[in-house]
C-alpha positions in Angstrom: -65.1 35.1 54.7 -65.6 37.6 52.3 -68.5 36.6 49.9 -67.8 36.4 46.3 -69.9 38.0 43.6 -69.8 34.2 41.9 -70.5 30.9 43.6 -71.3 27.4 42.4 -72.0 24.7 44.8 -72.0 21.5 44.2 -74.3 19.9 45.8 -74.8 16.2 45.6 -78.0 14.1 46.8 -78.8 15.1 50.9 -76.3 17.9 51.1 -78.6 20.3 52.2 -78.5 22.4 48.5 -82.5 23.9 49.5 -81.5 24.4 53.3 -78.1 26.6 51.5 -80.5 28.5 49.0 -82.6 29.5 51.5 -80.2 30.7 53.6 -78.2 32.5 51.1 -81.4 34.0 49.9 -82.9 35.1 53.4 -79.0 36.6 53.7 -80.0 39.1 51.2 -83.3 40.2 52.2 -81.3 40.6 55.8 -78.4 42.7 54.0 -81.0 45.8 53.5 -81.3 47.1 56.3 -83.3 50.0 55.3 -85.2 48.1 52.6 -88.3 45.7 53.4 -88.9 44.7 49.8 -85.3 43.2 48.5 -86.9 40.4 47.2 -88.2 42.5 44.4 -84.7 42.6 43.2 -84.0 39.0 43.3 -84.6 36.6 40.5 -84.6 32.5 41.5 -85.2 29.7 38.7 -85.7 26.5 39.2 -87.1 23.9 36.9 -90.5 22.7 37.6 -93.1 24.3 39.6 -92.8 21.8 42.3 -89.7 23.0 43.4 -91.0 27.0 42.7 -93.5 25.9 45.5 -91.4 24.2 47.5 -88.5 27.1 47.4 -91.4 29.4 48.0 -92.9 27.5 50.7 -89.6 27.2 52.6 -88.7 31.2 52.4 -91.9 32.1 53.9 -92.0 29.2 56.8 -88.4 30.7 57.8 -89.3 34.4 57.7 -92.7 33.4 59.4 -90.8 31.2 61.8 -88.2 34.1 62.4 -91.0 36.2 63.8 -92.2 33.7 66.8 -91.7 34.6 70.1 -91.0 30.4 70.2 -89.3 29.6 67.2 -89.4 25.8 66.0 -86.0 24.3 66.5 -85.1 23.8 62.7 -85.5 26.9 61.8 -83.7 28.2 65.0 -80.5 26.4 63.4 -80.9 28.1 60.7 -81.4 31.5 62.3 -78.0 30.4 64.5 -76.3 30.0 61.0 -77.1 33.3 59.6 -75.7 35.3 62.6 -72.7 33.2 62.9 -71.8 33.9 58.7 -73.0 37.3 59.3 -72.8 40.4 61.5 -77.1 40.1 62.3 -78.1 40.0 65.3 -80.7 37.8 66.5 -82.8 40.5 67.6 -82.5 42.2 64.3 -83.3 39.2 61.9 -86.8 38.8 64.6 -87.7 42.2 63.9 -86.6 42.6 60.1 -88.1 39.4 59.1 -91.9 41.4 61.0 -91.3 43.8 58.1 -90.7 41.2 55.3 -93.5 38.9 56.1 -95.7 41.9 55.9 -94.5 43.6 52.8 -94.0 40.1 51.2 -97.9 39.4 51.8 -99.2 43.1 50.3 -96.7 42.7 47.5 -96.8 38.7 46.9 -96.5 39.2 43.2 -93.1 40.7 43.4 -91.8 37.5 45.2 -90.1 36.0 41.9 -89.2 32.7 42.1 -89.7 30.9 39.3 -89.3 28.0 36.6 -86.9 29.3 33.4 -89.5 28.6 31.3 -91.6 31.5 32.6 -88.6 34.0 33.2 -88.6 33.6 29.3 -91.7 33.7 28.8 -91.6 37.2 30.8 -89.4 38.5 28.7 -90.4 38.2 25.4 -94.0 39.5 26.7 -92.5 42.3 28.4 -90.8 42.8 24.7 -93.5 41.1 22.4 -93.2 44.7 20.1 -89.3 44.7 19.8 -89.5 41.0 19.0 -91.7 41.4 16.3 -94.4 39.0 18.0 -97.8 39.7 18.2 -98.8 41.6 21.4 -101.5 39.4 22.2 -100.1 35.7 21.7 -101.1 32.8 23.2 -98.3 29.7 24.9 -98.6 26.7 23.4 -97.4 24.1 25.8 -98.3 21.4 23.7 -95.9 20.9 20.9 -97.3 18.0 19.7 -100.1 19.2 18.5 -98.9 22.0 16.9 -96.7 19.8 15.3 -99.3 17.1 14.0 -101.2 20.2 12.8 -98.0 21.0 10.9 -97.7 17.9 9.5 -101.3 17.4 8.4 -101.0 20.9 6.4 -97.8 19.8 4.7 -99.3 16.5 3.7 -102.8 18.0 2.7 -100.1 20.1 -0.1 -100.0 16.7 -2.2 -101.4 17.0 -5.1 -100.9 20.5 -5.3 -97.0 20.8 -4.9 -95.7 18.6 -7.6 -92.3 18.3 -5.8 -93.8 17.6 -2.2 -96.4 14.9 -4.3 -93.3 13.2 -5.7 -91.7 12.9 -2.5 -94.4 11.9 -0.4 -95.8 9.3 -3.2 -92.5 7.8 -3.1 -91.7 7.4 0.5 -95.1 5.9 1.2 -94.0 3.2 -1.5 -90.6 2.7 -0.2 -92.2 2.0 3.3 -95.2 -0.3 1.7 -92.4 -2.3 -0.1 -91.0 -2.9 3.4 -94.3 -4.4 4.2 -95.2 -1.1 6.5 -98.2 0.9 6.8 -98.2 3.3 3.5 -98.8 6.0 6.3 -95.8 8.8 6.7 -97.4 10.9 9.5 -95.5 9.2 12.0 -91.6 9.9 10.1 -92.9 13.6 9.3 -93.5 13.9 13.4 -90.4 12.3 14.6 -88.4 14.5 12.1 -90.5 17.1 12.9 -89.5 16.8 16.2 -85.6 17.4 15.8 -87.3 21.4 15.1 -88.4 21.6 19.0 -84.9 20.1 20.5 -82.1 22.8 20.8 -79.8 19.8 20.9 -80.2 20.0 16.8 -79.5 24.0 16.8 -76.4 23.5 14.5 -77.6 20.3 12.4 -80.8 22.2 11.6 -78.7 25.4 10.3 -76.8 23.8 8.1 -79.9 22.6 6.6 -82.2 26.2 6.4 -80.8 26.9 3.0 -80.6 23.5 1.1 -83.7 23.4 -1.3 -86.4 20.5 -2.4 -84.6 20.2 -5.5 -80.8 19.2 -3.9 -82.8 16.4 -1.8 -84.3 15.0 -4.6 -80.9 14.9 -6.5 -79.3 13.6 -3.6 -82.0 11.0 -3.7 -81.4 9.7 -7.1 -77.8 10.2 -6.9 -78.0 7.6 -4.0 -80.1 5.5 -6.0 -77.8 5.2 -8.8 -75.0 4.1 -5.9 -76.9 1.8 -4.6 -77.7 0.1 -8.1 -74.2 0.2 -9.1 -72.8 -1.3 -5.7 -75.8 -4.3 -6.4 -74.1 -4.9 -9.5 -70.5 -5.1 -8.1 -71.4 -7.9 -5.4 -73.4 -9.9 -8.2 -70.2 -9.9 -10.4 -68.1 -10.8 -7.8 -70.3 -13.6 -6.7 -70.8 -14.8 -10.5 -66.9 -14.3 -10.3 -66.8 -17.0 -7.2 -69.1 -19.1 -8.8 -67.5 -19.5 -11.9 -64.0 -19.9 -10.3 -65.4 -23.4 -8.6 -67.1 -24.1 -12.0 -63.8 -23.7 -14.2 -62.5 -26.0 -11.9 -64.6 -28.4 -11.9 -65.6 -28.1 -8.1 -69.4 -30.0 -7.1 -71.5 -27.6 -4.7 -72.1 -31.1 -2.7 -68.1 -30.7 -1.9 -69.1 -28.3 0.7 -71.0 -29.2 3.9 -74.4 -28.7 3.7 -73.6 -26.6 0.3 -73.6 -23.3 2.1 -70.5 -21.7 0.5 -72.4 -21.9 -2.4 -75.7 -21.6 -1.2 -74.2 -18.4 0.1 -73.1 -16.8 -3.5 -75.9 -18.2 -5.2 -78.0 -15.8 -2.9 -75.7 -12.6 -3.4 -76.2 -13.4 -7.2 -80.1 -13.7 -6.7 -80.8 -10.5 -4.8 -81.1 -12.9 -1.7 -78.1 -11.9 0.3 -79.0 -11.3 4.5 -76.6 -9.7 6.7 -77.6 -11.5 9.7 -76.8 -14.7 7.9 -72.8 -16.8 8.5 -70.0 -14.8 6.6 -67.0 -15.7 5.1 -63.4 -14.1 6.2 -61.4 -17.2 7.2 -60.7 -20.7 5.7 -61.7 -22.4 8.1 -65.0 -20.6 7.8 -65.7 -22.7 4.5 -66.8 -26.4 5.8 -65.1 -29.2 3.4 -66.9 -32.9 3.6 -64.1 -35.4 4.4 -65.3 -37.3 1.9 -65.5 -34.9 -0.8 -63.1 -36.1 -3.9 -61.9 -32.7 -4.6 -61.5 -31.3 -1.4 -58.0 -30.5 -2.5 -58.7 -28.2 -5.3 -61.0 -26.2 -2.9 -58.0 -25.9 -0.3 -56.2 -24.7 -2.9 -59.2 -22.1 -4.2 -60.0 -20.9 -0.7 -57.6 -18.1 -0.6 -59.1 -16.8 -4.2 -62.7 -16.9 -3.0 -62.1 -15.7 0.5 -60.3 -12.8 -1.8 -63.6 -12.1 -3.2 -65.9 -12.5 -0.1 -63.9 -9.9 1.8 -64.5 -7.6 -1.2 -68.1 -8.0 -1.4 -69.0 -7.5 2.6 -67.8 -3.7 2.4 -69.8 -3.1 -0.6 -73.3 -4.5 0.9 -71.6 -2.0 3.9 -71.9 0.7 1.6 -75.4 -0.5 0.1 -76.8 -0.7 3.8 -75.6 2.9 4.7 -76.6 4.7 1.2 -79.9 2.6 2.1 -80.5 4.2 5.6 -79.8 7.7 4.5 -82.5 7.3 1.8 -84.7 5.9 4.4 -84.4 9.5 6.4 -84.2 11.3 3.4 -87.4 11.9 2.4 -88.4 13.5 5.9 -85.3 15.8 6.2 -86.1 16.9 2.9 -89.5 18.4 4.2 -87.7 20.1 7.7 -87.8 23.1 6.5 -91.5 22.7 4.8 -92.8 21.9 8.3 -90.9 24.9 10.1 -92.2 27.3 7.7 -95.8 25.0 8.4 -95.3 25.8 12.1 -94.4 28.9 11.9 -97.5 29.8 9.3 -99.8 28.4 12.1 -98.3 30.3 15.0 -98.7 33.6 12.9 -102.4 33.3 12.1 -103.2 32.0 15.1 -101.2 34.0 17.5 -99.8 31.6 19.6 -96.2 30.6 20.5 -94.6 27.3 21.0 -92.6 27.1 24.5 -89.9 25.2 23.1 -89.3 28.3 20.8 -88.7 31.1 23.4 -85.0 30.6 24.5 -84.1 30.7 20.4 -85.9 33.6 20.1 -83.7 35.5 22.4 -81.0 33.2 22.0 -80.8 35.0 18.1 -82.2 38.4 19.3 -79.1 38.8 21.7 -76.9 37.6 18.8 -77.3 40.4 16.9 -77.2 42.7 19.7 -73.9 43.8 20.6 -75.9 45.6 23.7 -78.8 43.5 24.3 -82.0 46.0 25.0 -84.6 43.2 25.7 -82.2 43.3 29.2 -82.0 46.9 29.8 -84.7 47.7 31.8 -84.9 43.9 33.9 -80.9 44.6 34.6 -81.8 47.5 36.5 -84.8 45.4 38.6 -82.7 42.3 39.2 -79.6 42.5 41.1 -79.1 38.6 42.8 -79.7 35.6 40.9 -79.9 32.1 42.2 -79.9 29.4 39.7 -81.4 26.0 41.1 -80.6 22.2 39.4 -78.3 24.4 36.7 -77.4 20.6 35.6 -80.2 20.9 33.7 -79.8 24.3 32.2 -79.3 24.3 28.4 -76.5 25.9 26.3 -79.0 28.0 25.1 -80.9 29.0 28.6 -77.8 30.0 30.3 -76.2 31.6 27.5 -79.4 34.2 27.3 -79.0 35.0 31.2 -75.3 35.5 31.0 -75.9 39.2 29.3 -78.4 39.9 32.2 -76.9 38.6 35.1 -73.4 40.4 33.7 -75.2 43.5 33.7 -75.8 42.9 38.0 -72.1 41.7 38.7 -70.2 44.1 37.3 -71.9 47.2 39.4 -73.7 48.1 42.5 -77.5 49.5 43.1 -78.3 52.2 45.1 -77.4 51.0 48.5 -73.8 50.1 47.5 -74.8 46.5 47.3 -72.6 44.4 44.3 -74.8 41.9 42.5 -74.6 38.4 42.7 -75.1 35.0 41.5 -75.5 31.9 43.3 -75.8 28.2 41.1 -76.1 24.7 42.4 -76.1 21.6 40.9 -75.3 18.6 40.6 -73.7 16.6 37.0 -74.5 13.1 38.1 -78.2 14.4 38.6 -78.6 15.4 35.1 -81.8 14.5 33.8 -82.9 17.0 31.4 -80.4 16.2 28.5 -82.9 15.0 26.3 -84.2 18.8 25.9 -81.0 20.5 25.9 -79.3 20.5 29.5 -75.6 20.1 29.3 -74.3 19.2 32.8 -70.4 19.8 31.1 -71.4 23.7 31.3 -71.4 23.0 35.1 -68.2 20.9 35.1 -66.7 23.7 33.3 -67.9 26.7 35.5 -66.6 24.6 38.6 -63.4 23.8 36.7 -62.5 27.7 36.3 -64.1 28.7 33.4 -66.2 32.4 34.4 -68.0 34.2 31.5 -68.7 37.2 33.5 -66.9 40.7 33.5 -66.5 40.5 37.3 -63.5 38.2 38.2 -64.8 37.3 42.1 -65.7 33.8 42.0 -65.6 30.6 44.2 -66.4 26.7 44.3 -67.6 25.0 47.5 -68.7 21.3 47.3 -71.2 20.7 49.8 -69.9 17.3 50.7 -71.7 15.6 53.4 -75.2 14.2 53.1 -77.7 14.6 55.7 -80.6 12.6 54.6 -79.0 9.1 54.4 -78.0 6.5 56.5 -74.0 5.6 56.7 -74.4 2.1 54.6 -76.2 3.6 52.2 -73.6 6.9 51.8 -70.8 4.0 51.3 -72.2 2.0 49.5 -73.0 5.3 46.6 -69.3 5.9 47.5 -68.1 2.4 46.3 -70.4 2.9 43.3 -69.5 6.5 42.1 -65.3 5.6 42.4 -65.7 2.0 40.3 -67.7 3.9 37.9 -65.1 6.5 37.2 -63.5 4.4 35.3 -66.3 3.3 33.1 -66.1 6.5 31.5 -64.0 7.3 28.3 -64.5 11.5 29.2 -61.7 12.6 31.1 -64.3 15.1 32.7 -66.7 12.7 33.8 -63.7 10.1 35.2 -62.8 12.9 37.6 -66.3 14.0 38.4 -66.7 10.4 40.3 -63.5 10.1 41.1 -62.9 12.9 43.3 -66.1 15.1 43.5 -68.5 12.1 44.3 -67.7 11.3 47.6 -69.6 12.6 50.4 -69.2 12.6 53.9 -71.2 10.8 57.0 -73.7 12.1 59.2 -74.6 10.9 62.5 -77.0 8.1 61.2 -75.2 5.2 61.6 -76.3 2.1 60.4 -78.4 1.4 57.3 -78.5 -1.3 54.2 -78.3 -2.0 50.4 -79.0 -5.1 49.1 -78.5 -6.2 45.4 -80.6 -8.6 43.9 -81.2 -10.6 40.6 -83.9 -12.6 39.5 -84.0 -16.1 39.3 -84.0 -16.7 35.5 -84.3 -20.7 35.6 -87.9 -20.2 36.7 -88.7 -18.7 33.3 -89.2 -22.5 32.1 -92.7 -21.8 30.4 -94.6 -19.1 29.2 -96.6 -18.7 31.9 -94.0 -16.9 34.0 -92.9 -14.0 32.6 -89.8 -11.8 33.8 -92.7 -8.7 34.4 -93.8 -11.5 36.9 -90.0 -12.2 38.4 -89.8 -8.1 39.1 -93.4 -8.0 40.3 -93.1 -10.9 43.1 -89.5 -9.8 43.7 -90.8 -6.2 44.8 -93.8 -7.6 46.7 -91.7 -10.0 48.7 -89.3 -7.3 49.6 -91.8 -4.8 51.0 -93.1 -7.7 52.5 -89.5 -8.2 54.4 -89.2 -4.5 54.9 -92.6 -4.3 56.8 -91.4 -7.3 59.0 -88.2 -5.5 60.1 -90.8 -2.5 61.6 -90.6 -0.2 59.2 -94.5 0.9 57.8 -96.0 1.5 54.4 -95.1 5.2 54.5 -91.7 4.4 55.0 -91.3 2.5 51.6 -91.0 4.2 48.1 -90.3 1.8 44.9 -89.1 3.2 42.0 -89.0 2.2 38.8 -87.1 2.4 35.2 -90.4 3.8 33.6 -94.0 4.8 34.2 -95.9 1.9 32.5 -93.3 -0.5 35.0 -94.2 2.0 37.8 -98.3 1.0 37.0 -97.8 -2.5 36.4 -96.2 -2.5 40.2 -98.8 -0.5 41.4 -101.3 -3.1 40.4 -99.4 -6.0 41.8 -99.0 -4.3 44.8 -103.0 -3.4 45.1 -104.2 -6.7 44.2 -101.9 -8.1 47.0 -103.6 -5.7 49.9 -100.5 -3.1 49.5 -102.2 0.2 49.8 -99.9 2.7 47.8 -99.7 6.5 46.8 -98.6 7.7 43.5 -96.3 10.2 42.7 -99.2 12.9 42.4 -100.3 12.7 45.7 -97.3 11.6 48.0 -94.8 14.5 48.7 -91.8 12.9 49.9 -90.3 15.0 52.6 -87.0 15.2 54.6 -87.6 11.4 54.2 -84.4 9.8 55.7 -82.4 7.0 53.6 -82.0 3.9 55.5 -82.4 1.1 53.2 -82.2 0.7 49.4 -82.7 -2.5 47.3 -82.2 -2.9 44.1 -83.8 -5.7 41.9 -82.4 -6.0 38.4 -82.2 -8.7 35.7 -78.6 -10.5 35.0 -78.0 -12.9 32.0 -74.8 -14.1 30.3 -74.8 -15.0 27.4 -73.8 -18.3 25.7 -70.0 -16.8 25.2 -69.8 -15.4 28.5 -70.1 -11.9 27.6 -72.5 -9.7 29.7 -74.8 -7.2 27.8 -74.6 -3.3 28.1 -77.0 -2.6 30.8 -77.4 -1.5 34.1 -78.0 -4.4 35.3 -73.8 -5.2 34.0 -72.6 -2.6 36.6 -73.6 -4.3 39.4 -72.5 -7.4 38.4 -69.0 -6.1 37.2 -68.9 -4.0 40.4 -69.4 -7.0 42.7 -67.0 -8.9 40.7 -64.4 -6.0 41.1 -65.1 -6.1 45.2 -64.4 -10.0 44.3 -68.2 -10.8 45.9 -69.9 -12.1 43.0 -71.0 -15.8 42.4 -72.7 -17.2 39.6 -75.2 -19.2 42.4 -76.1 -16.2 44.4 -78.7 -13.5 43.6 -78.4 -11.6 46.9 -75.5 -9.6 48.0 -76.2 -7.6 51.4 -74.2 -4.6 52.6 -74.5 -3.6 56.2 -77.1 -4.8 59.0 -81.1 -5.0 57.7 -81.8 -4.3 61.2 -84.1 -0.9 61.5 -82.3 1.5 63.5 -84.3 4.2 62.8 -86.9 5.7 66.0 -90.5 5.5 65.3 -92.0 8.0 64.2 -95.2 10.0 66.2 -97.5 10.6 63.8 -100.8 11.9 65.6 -103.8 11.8 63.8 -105.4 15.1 64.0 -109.3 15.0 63.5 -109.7 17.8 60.8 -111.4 21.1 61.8 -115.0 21.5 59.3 -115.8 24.6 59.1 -119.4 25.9 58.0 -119.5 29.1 56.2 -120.5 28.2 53.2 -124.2 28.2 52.7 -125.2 27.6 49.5 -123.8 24.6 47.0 -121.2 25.6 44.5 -122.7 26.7 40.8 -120.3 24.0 39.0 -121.1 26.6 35.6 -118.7 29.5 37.1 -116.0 27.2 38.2 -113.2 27.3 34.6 -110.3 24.8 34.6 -107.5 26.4 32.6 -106.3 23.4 30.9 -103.0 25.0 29.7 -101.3 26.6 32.9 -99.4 29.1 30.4 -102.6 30.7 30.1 -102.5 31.7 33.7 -99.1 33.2 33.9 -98.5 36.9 34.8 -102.1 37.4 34.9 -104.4 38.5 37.9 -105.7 35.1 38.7 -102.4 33.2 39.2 -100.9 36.4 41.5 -104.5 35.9 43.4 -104.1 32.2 43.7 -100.1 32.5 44.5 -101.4 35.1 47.7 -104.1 32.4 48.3 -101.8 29.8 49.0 -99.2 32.1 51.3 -102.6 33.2 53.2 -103.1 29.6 53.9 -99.8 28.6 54.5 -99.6 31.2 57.1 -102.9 30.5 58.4 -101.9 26.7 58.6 -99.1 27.6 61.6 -102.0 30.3 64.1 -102.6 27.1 66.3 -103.3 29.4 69.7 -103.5 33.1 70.1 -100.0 32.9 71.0 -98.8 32.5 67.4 -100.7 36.1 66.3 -99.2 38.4 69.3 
């Protein structure tokens, strides 16, 4: 099959999307037959430097592996793969891959795999001059503190700035008249924050050119609305109030006196939206004894007249009250930004969150972007890992460069290419930018290159999990298609969500809820409910066979993930955080989920996760309101055990004298380490000692 110059997988969870990167990649390197160093001209991002290392890691086992006169079974598959998609022989790919593996190690710098964020940062300091950035500037990975620096200049300003004093003096009385602290640090950084998020780009535009002076018009003209909207519901409510008077109608008339009660407050400044309103007659409670209870029947129409105009006007005060809440801090966006940006210039350092926007507006007014020129002509295949998670903003600065590689060949006759994989449903990073729709898009058709050649393939069959679990996620993805109101997203689980079987039959999922009636008294909590719930499931789990290092738990959020660990370490559960335990080609056989499920008193269900479990087992027509378990499949283990040998480490003595702790220097921020001398050291360290790590016998080295 002739390979396009385009292709997108989509890869879903255990399709095998690193084991197809790889291979893809190593297919390159192979392609040059009369070029050992191809990986200089290849350009892989990824997202964190977990997966860099991993990628990394997996390239050089493979090419390693490839040079073995015994070569270990999975990457023999893999070898068998490339010569079947490719005209290699086997005997070639042995003795090309002795040529990689050595230039790769003398040039291990060149190797460029590596997260977006530092492709960027490349960039603008290969082109700090053009950009019209200092030459020497520092990364700043923490945006917070830049940003509560910011903040603290801007507020240090009252006193000085009559305009800024005003508005300051009068937000922190607003908030101490809503009994909060008089403090406005904490609005000023959340605002503040809406200038790190690309997600704002446009909202902040519109805003760069609208001065101090329009906000504090705005303000007062809101002010004004609000005082004359006040006025209109008291009149009404006077209005009301004289209407029962004129006809002679006692308060005690009405049960309890809350109709009223109710105007009386309006009239008073006492009105509460959370308290009973009045739309409907029988909304207004008559006493059966009440004398005139006639006159009021025939009055109710009139005053429900006037309730139903008073609501939308305390709509309107609530709304006009909100915006002035906010008003105050989006009147000082642009004070912080210049703040920021005042603090970057004399201190020489650059916020990471800025570096896509500064290319992002370079290559806007560029109609032939030269920040690209010279990296088009190093760069010629792109692979593009977890592009869910690629911003509008990201991909939109690589399309210019990875254009530049499609639409020709280099000097072997080879055509550019780009390779992308994601996965929408995976999408995480949305919060910061990603847009998972670009992807939808791209697989839909859409192609924003020069060079027409372009395909799809869905990598639909999962190799990590068991078959219960992979049908169970099938059942789940199709009911939730039609949970969705996007058209895009109801086909995405619809028909690009299901994958296929491997041969591990067997598995389970198991759907719990907690036991809400024992929450009688405060001394059980629903913390504690989760807590025991996850204890007595590992507890089941390690009956079946299975051991510790088979079980992971997840959870919603961190402080829940610590409050588990806890529970689990008091009860003689010896864990592993995330920071130390690498889960790898772990296989899928069971899955429990423990969530929380409450009705409430009208029968509704709330909108939470927890809702589309109930609503799916009550669309598979499983669910009961007395049970809080719901099995799928066998719980039987059916995996083999596993032979783990503990190997006695090898100590070795060479080092003589202890270790001066003064020379050893933790670089706190890694940015500070990137394209420097140290990290290309340390990067060549770690291949050393990965390839070091396989030499077992003398065997390995011949």
């Amino acid at each position: 099959m002739e390979k396009k110059a385009f292709t997108i997988y989509n890869a879903s969870a255990g399709a095998g999307k690193t084991h197809t990167l790889v291979k893809e990649y190593l297919k390159i390197l192979l392609g040059y037959s009369n070029k050992d160093d191809a990986y200089r001209n290849v350009l892989a991002i990824t997202f964190t430097n977990k997966a860099v290392n991993e990628m990394k890691s997996r390239i050089v086992t493979c090419i390693y592996a490839f040079t073995l006169n015994e070569i270990p079974s999975k990457e023999y598959r893999l070898l068998e793969q490339i010569v079947q998609e490719t005209e290699f022989t086997e005997a070639y790919i042995r003795e090309k891959s002795k040529k990689i593996l050595k230039n790769i190690i003398h040039n291990y710098a060149g190797f460029d795999i590596s997260t977006i964020d530092k492709f960027t940062h490349k960039v603008i300091r290969s082109f700090a001059f053009d950009l019209n950035l200092p030459f020497q500037f520092e990364v700043s990975l923490d945006t917070d503190a830049l940003l509560q620096e910011a903040v603290d200049a801007l507020i240090s300003q009252a006193g000085i700035d009559d305009e800024l004093t005003k508005l300051l003096v009068d937000f922190s009385i607003s908030k101490a008249d809503d009994d909060k602290s008089w403090d406005v640090t904490n609005e000023l950084m959340e605002i503040g924050r809406l200038l790190l998020n690309e997600n704002n780009k446009q909202e902040l535009e519109a805003f760069e050119n609208i001065e101090m002076q329009t906000f504090l018009s705005l303000k007062s003209w809101l002010h004004e609305q609000i005082n004359q909207l006040k006025v209109e519901t008291v009149t009404l409510a006077q209005n009301a109030l004289q209407l029962l008077e004129t006809n002679g109608i006692d308060n005690k008339s009405f049960s309890g006196g809350y109709f009223p009660k109710h105007l009386i407050g309006i009239v008073d400044g006492n009105y509460n939206n959370a308290n009973k309103k009045y739309y409907e007659a029988d909304d207004i409670k008559i006493n059966k004894t009440a004398k005139d209870k006639e006159a009021i029947e025939q009055l109710i129409p009139d005053l429900l007249a006037i309730t139903k105009k008073i609501y939308p006007l305390f709509g309107k005060i609530y709304f006009y009250e909100a915006f002035l809440k906010n008003l105050v801090p989006l009147s000082l966006l642009n004070s912080i930004s210049n703040e920021i940006n005042r603090i970057q210039t004399e201190q020489q350092i650059l916020s990471i969150s800025q570096f896509n926007k500064i290319i992002y507006e370079e290559l806007k007014n560029q109609p032939a972007p030269f920040i690209y020129e010279r990296l088009g002509e190093k760069y010629r295949h792109f692979f593009i890992d977890e592009f869910q998670d690629t911003s509008e903003m990201q991909w939109q600065n690589l399309v210019p460069l990875i254009d530049n590689a499609l639409s020709g060949e280099d000097d072997f006759g080879k055509q550019g290419s780009l390779m992308i994989v994601g996965d929408p449903k995976q999408a995480i990073y949305r919060w910061r930018g990603g847009k998972a729709e670009q992807f939808m898009q791209l697989s839909d058709g859409e192609n924003p290159f020069s060079n027409p050649s372009k395909a799809t393939i869905s990598l639909d069959t999962n190799y990590r999990s068991f078959s219960q679990v992979i049908e169970f996620n099938n059942g789940i993805f199709k009911f939730l298609a039609n949970q969705f109101n996007n058209e895009a997203y109801q086909n995405l689980y619809e028909n690009y969500s299901h994958q296929n079987t491997n041969p591990k039959k067997g598995g389970f999922v198991n759907i719990s809820f907690l036991n809400n009636d024992l929450l009688v008294d405060d001394e059980v909590t629903k913390d504690d409910l989760y807590l025991n719930e996850v204890l007595k499931t590992i507890e089941k789990v390690l009956n079946q066979g299975f051991s510790l290092g088979d079980i992971v738990v997840l959870t919603r959020k961190s402080k829940d993930g610590v409050k588990v660990a806890n529970h689990l370490t008091k009860n003689g559960i010896r864990i592993l955080s995330s920071e130390t335990l690498l889960i790898n080609n772990a296989a899928e056989e069971q899955l429990y989920i423990i969530s929380n499920y409450k009705r409430s008193k009208t029968g509704t269900l709330p909108n939470t996760l927890a809702t589309f479990f109930v609503t799916y087992l009550e669309d598979s027509g499983r669910f009961s309101e007395n049970e809080l378990n719901y099995p799928f499949g066998d719980s039987i283990k059916v995996s083999e055990e596993k032979n783990d040998e503990l190997v006695k480490p090898i100590v070795i003595k060479s080092v003589e004298k202890p270790i001066d702790q003064s020379v050893i220097k933790i670089a706190k921020r890694e940015a500070i380490m990137w394209d420097t001398k140290q990290q290309h050291a340390i990067e060549k360290g770690n291949l050393i000692h990965e390839l070091l790590a396989e030499i077992i016998t003398v065997d390995d080295i011949a």
